[in-house]
C-alpha positions in Angstrom: 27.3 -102.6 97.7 30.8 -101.2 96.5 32.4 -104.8 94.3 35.4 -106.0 96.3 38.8 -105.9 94.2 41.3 -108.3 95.4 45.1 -106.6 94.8 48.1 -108.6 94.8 51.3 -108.2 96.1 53.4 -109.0 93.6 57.0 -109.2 93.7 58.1 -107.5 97.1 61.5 -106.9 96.2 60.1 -104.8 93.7 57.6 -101.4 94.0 54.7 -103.6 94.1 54.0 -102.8 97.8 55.2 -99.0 97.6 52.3 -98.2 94.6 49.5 -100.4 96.6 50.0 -98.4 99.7 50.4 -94.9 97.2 47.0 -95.9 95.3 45.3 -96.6 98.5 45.8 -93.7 100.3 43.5 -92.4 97.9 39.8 -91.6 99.3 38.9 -92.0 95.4 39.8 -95.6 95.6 37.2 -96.5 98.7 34.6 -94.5 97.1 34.1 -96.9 94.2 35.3 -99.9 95.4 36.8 -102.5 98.6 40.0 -103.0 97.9 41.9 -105.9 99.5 45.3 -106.6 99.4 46.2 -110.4 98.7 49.8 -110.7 100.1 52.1 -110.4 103.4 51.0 -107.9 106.3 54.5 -107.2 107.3 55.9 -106.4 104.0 52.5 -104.0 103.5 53.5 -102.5 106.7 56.7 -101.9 105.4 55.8 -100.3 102.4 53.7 -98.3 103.9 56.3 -96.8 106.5 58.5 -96.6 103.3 56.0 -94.2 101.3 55.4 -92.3 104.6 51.4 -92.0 104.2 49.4 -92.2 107.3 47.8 -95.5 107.4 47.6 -98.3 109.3 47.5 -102.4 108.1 45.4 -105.5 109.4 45.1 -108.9 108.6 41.6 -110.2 108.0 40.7 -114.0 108.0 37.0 -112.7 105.5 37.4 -111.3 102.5 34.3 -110.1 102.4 34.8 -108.1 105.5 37.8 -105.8 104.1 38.0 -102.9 102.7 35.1 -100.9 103.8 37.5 -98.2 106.1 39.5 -95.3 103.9 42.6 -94.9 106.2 42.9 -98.5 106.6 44.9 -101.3 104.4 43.0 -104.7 105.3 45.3 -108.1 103.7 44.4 -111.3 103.6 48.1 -112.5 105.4 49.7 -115.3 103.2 52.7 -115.1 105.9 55.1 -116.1 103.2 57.7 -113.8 103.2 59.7 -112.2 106.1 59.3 -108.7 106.5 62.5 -107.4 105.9 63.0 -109.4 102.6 66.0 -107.7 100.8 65.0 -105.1 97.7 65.8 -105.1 94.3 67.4 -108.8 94.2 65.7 -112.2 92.3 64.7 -113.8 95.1 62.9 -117.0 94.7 60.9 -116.9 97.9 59.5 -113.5 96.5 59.1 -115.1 93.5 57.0 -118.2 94.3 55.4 -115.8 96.9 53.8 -113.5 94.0 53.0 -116.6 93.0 51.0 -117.5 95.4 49.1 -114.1 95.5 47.5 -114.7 92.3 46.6 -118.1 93.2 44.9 -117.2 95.9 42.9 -113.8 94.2 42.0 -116.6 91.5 40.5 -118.9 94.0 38.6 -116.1 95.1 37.4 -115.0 92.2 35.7 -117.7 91.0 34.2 -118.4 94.5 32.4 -115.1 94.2 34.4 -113.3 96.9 35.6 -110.6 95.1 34.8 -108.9 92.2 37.9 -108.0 90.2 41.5 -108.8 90.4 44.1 -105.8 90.2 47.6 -107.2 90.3 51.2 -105.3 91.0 54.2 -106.6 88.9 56.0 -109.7 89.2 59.3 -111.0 88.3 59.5 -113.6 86.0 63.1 -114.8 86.8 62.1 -114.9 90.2 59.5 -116.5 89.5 60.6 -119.4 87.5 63.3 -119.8 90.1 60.9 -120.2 92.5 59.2 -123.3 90.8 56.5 -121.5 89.0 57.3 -121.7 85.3 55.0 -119.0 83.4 55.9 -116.3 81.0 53.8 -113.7 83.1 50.9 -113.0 84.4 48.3 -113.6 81.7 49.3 -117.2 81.1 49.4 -118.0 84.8 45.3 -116.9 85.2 44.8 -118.4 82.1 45.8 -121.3 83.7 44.1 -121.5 87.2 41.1 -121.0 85.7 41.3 -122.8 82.9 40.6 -120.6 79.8 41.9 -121.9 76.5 41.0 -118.0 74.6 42.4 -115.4 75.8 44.1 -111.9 75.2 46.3 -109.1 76.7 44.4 -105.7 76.2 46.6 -102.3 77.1 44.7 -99.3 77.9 46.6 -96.0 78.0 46.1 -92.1 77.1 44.4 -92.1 74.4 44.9 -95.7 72.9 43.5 -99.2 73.4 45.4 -102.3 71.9 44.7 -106.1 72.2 47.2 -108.5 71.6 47.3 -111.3 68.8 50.1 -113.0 70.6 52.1 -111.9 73.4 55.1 -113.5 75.1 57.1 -115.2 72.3 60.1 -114.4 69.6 59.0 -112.7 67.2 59.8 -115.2 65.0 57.4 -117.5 66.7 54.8 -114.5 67.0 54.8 -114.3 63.5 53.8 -117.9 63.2 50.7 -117.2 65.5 48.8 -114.8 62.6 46.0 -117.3 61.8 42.6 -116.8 61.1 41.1 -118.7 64.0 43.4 -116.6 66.4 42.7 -113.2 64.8 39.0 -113.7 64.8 38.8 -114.8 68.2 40.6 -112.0 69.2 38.4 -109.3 67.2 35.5 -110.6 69.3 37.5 -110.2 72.3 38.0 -107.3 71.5 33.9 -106.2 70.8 33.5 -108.3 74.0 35.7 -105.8 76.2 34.7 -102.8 74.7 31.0 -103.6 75.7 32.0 -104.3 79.2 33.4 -100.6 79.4 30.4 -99.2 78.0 31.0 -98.6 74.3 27.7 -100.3 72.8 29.8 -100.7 69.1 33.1 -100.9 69.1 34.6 -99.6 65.8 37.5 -102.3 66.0 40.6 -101.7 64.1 42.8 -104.6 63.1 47.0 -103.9 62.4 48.7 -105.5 59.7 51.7 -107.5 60.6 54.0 -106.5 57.6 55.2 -103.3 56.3 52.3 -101.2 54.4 49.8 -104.4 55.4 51.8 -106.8 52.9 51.3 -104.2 50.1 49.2 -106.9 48.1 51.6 -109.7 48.4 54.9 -108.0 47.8 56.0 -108.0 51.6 54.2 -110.7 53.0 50.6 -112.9 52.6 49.8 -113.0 56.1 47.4 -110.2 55.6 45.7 -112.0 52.4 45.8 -115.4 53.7 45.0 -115.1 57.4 44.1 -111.4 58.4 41.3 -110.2 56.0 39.4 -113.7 55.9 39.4 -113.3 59.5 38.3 -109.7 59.4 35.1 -111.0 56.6 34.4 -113.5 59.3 33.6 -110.7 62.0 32.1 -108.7 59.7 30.1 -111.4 58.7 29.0 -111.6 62.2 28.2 -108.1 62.4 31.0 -106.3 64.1 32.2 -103.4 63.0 36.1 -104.0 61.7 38.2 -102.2 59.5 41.5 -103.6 58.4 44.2 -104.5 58.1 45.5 -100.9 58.3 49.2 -99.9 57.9 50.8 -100.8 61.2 52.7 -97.5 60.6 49.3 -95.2 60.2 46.8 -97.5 62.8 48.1 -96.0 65.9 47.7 -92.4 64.8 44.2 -92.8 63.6 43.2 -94.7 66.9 44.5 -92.3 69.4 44.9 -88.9 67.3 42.2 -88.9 64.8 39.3 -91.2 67.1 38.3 -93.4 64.1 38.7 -96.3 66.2 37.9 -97.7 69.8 40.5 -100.2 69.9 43.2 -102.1 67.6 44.3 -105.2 67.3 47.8 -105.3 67.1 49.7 -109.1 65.7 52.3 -109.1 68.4 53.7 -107.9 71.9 56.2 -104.8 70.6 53.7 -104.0 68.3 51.0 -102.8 70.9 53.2 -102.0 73.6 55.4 -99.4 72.4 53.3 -96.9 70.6 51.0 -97.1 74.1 53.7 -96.3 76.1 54.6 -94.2 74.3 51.2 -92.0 75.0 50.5 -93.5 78.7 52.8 -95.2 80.1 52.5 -93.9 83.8 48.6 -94.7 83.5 48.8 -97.8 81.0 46.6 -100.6 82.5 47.0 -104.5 81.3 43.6 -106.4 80.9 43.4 -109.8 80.4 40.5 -110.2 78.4 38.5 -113.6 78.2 38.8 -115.1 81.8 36.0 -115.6 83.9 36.4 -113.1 85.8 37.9 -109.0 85.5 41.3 -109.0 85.8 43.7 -105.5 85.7 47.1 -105.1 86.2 49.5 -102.3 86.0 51.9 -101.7 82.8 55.4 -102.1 84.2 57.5 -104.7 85.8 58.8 -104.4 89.2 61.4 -101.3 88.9 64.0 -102.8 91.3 66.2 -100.0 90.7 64.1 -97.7 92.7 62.6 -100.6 95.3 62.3 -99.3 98.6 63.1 -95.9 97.8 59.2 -94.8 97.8 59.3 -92.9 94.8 57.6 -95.3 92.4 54.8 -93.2 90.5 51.5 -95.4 91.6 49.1 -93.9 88.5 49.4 -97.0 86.6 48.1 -99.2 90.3 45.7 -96.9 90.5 43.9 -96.6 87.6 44.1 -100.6 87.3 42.0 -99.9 90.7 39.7 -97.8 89.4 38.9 -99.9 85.6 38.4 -103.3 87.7 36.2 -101.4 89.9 34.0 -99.6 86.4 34.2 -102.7 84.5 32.8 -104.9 88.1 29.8 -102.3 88.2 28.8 -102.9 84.4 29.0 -106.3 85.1 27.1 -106.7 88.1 24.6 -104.3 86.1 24.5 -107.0 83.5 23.7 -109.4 85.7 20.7 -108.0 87.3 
C-alpha cells in the first residue's frame, strides 16, 4: 500500500493551490504515494483551470479512499472559502481557513489516516487576523499535537540545517543557546537523519558568534552552552563535531561532504546559505512531532497569485520526502 500524504491548502490568496495542482500533475507523485488535498474543492478547481493542466477535482467524504487515480485531484472539502476569493490580498477568511487545513491534516494524522503531512504556505498576517495567533507553521503542529521538543529542519541542494531557534529577534534567539536546547536538538537531528536512511549521521553543530567565540574574545556562548552540549552527545555516542566557524560550516557541509547535517543557533543562520544553494527545491521539516510533517520553503508569493507561474519544485519534492520518510517508517514499524 502506497502511505497516504494529506496536502494542505494553505493560504489561497496565495500560490498554494497553483503548486498543488503543478506537483500533482506529476505521474511521479501517484507512483510513491496518495496524495490528498486538505482544503476547498472550488478554489482547487480554480487553480487547476489557472495552471491549465488537464485534470479534474472531487470531493471525498474517506480519506482513505483518495488518491489512488493519477489524473485526478481528490479533497477532503472544508467549504470554507468561496471560490472566487480575491488573490494576493490578507484576507482573514483565507487566513483562519489555512488554519483550519492543518487542523484538520493533524487530526488525521494522529488517527492513523494518513501517513505524512505536506503543507503549502501560509500567511501569517492573515492568519493572526483571522484569530489564529502562531508565528507559522511549526509552532501551530507543535501545538495540536502537543509536542513540547521540537525543530525546523531545511533540506536543499546539497545542504541540511536544523534549527536551534526559529521565529524570534535575534536578540531573543540569542538568548535561546542553552545546553538543554542544543542537545535536544543534536539528537533531533541524529533522529531525522536515521529516518532518511543515513545509519550515522556525522552531525555538525554552528557557532553562534564570529570564529565560534574565538576562545572567549567574541562571546562564551560556545564555551558555556555549545561544547558542554556537544560532550553530552558525544557522550551518548553520536557523532558531533563542533562548534565550527559559522563562516566555514556551510561550505564543508554542502561542498566538501564532511557532514550530513548542521545545526545552525538561529533562523537567518540556516536559512540563507540554503537558499542560497536550493531554494526552488528547499523543503521545511518539522522534526520531533508524532507524525512526518513537510512543507515547502517559501511563503505564499502574492505577487504572482493567480498568474500560474509559480515554480512548484519546492511542493513537490515536500511530496516526494513525506512519501520516503512514510516508507522507512512503516518499514520500522513492521
Amino acid at each position: 500500500m502506497k502511505p497516504v500524504i494529506g496536502i494542505t491548502l494553505g493560504d489561497a490568496a496565495g500560490v498554494g493551490p497553483e503548486i498543488i495542482a503543478k506537483a500533482l500533475a506529476e505521474q511521479e507523485v501517484y507512483d510513491i504515494c496518495r496524495p490528498v488535498v486538505i482544503g476547498d474543492l472550488g478554489i482547487m478547481k480554480r487553480a487547476v483551470a489557472i495552471v491549465g493542466q488537464d485534470l479534474t477535482c472531487r470531493a471525498i467524504d474517506d480519506v482513505l479512499t483518495g488518491g489512488q487515480e493519477f489524473g485526478q485531484i481528490d479533497v477532503i472539502d472544508l467549504r470554507n472559502l468561496p471560490a472566487d476569493l480575491p488573490f494576493a490580498q490578507v484576507d482573514p477568511r483565507a487566513g483562519k481557513a489555512a488554519y483550519t487545513y492543518v487542523e484538520t491534516a493533524v487530526n488525521l494524522a494522529l488517527a492513523g489516516k494518513i501517513a505524512a503531512i505536506a503543507t503549502a504556505p501560509l500567511n501569517k498576517d492573515a492568519m493572526n487576523q483571522g484569530g489564529c495567533h502562531f508565528p507559522g507553521h511549526t509552532e501551530i503542529l507543535a501545538h495540536l499535537s502537543n509536542t513540547k521538543n521540537y525543530a525546523m529542519m531545511l533540506t536543499g541542494g546539497s545542504l541540511r540545517v536544523i534549527h536551534v531557534s526559529t521565529h524570534l529577534a535575534l536578540r531573543q534567539a540569542c538568548e535561546k543557546v542553552k545546553k538543554e536546547r542544543v542537545l535536544k536538538v543534536i539528537e533531533l537531528a541524529d533522529q531525522a537523519m536515521k529516518k532518511i536512511g543515513i545509519k550515522e549521521p556525522r552531525i555538525a553543530v554552528a557557532g553562534l558568534n564570529p570564529h565560534s567565540g574565538e576562545g572567549g574574545l567574541f562571546g562564551t556562548e560556545e564555551i558555556e552552552e555549545i561544547i558542554p552540549a556537544i560532550e553530552c552527545a558525544k557522550a551518548l555516542g553520536l557523532q558531533v563535531t563542533g562548534p565550527v566557524a559559522p563562516d566555514t560550516v556551510f561550505y564543508r557541509a554542502a561542498v566538501k561532504k564532511d557532514f550530513d547535517i548542521v545545526v545552525v543557533m538561529y533562523h537567518d543562520q540556516g536559512h540563507i546559505p540554503l537558499k542560497v544553494l536550493g531554494f526552488e527545491e528547499g523543503v521545511n521539516i518539522t522534526v520531533g512531532l508524532p507524525f512526518i510533517r513537510t512543507s515547502v520553503d517559501h511563503g505564499t508569493a502574492f505577487d504572482i497569485a493567480g498568474k500560474g507561474i509559480a515554480n512548484h519544485m519546492s511542493m513537490l519534492e515536500s511530496i516526494r520526502l513525506a512519501a520516503l520518510m512514510a516508507e522507512a517508517s512503516a518499514e520500522d514499524n513492521k
